[in-house]
C-alpha positions in Angstrom: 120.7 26.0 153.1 120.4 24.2 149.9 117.3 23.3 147.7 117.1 20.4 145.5 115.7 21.4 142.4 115.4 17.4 141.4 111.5 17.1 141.0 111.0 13.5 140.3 111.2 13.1 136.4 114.2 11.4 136.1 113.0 8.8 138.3 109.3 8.7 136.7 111.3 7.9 133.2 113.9 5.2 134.7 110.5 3.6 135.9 108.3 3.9 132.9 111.7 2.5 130.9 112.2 -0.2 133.5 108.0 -1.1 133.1 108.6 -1.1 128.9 111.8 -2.5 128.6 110.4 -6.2 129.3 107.2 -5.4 126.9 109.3 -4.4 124.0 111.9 -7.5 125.1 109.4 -9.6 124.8 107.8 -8.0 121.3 111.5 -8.3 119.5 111.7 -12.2 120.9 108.4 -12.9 118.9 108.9 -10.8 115.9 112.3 -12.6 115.4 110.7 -15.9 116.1 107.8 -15.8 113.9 110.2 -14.2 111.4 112.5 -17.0 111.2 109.4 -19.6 110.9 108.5 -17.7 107.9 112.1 -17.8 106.7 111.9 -21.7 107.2 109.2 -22.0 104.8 110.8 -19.9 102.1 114.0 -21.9 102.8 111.6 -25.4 102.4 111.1 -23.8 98.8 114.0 -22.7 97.9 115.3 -26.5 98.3 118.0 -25.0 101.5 118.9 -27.9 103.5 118.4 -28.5 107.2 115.6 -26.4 108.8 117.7 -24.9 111.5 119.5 -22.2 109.2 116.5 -19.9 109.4 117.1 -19.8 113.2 120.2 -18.3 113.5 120.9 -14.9 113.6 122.7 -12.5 111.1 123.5 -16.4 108.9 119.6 -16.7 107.9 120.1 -13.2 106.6 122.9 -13.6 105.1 121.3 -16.9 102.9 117.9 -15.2 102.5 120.3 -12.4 100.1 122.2 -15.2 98.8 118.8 -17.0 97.6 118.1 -13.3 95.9 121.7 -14.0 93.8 123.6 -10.8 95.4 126.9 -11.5 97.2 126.1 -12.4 101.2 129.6 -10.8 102.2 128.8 -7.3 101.1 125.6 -7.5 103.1 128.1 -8.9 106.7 130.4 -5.3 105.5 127.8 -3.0 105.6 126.3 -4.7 108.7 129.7 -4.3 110.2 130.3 -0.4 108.7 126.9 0.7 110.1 128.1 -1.0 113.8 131.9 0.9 113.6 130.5 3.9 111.6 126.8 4.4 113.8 128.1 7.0 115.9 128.6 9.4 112.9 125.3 11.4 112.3 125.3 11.2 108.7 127.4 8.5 107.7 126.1 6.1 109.8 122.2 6.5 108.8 123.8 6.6 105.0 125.6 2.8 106.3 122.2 1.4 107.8 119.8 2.6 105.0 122.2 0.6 102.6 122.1 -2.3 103.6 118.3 -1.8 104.1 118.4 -1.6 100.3 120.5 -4.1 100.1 117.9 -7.1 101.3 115.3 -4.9 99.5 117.3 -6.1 96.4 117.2 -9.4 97.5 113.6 -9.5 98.6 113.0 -8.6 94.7 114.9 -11.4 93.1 113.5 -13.8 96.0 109.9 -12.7 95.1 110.5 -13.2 90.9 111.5 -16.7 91.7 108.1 -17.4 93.8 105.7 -15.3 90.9 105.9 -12.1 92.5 105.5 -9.0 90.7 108.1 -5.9 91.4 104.9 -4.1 92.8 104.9 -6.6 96.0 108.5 -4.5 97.1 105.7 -1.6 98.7 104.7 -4.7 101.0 108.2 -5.4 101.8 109.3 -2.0 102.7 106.5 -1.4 105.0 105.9 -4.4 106.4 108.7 -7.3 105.7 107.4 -9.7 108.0 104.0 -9.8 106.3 105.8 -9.9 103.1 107.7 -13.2 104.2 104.1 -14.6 105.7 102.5 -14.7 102.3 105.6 -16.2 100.3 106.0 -18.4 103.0 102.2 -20.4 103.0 100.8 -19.3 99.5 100.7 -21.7 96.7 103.8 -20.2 94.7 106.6 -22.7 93.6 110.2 -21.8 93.7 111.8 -21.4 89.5 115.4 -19.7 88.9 114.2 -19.9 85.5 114.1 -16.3 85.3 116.2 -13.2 83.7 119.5 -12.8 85.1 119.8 -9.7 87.5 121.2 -6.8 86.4 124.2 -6.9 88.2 124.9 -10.4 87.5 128.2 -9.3 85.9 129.9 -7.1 88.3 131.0 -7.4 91.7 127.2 -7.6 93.6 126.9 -11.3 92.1 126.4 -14.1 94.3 129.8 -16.2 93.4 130.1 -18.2 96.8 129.1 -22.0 97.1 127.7 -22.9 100.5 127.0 -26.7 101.8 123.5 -27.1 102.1 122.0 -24.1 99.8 121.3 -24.9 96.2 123.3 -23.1 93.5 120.8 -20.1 92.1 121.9 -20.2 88.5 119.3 -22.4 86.3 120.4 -25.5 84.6 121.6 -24.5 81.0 122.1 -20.5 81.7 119.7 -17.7 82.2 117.1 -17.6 79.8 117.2 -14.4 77.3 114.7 -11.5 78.6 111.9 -12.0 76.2 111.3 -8.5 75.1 114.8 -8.0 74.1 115.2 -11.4 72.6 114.8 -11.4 68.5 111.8 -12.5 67.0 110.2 -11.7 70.2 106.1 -12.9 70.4 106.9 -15.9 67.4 106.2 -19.4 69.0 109.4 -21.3 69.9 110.8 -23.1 66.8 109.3 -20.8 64.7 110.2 -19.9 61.1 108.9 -18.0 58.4 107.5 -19.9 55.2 109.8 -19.8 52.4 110.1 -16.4 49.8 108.6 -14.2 53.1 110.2 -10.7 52.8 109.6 -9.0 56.4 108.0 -5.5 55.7 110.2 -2.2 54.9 111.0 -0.1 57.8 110.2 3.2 58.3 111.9 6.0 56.2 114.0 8.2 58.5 111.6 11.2 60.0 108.6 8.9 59.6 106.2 9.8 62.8 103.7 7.5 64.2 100.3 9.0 64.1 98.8 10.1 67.0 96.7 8.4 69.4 93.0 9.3 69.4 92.1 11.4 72.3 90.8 10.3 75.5 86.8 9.2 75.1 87.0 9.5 71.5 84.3 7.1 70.1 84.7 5.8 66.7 82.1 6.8 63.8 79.1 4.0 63.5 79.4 2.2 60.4 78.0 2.6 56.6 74.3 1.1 56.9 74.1 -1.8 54.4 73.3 -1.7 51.0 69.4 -1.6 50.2 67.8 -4.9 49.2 67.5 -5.5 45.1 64.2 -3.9 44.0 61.3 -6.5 43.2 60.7 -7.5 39.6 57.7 -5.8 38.4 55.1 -8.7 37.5 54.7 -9.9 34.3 50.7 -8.4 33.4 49.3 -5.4 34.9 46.5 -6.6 38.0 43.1 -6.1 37.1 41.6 -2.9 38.5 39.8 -3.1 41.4 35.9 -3.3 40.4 36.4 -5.0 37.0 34.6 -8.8 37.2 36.2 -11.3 35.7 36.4 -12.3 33.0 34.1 -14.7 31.5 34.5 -18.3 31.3 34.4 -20.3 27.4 31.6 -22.0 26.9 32.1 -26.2 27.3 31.7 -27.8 23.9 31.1 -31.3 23.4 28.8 -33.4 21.0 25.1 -32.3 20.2 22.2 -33.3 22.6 19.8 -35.9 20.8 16.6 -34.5 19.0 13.3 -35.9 20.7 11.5 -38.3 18.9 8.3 -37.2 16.7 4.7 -38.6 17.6 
């Protein structure tokens, strides 16, 4: 006699999988779909021609790290690593979560053009697609004119030249990072009136004093000088009960004598 041991939960998990499969199906279509339509916007303002490049898998990628001025070919490698490589535990996760940094570099040059601060990369990291929402509709105005990358001069550089997507480099060069440039905070054309010496530096040990503590409140100021003291008057007031003094008598010619009887 034999006793089948099965109780039913493989086949209560190849039915819940065959119930969720078309669900999550279904969410992956829309997330790629709304994706790309936010890609199409960014494209529109990046100046990429021919709307159809943000629908195409892996490609719109692949431009979207090109736009960010990092080489799109490295990206396809470590795609293609991560793919041959996945079934190695380590190695494999190492593969993926690079190129996951990879776009994450992108994202950050992608977001300088269109006025975003490095701070928005927490939004991307979490939540990419809401990332690519609010570059795609705000206000923001895509400008190269902006410091090169740091790795514009080593193999990570964007050097290929595809039909249809605008070269990244700025007309005239990349302009100099501002606080490293001399004379840094002096208006442009800018230059100091003839004779001016600039001040001595420091001598060697010199230290800066320190900072005043946290809530320190600075001492009011002097009070202002006391007003002048009054001129004393010229002669004393009369003390009180004195009466005045009395007034000259009027003089003026006699008064005429009465006649006599």
């Amino acid at each position: 006699m034999t006793m089948d041991y099965n109780d039913g939960s493989g086949a209560g998990a190849l039915i819940a999988w065959l119930v969720l499969a078309p669900f999550f199906f279904l969410l992956a279509i829309a997330g790629y779909v709304i994706g790309s339509w936010f890609l199409m916007k960014i494209f529109d303002k990046a100046g990429v021609q021919g709307r159809w490049r943000a629908w195409v898998p892996v490609y719109n990628t692949l431009i979207f790290v090109k736009l960010g001025d990092l080489n799109p070919w490295w990206l396809l490698v470590l795609w293609g690593g991560g793919i041959v490589l996945g079934w190695v535990p380590v190695l494999g996760s190492l593969i993926g979560l690079a190129a996951f940094l990879y776009t994450l570099l992108a994202a950050w040059r992608v977001g300088l053009k269109l006025q975003k601060e490095a701070v928005w990369l927490i939004l991307y990291f979490f939540l990419a697609i809401v990332w690519l929402g609010i570059n795609a509709f705000d206000r923001s105005r895509w400008n190269t004119a902006i410091p090169a990358a740091p790795w514009a001069g080593n193999f990570l550089a964007d050097t290929t030249v595809w039909s249809g997507v605008p070269s990244q480099a700025p007309s005239g060069g990349y302009p100099a990072n501002p606080a490293t440039a001399p004379g840094y905070g002096a208006p442009a054309g800018y230059q100091p009136p003839a004779g001016y010496t600039p001040p001595p530096a420091p001598p060697a040990g010199y230290t800066a004093p320190p900072a005043p503590p946290a809530g320190y409140t600075p001492p009011p100021a002097a009070p202002a000088a006391p007003p002048a003291a009054a001129q004393p008057p010229v002669s004393p007031p009369p003390a009180p009960g004195t009466p005045p003094a009395p007034e000259p008598p009027v003089t003026g010619p006699p008064a005429p004598e009465a006649p006599k009887p």
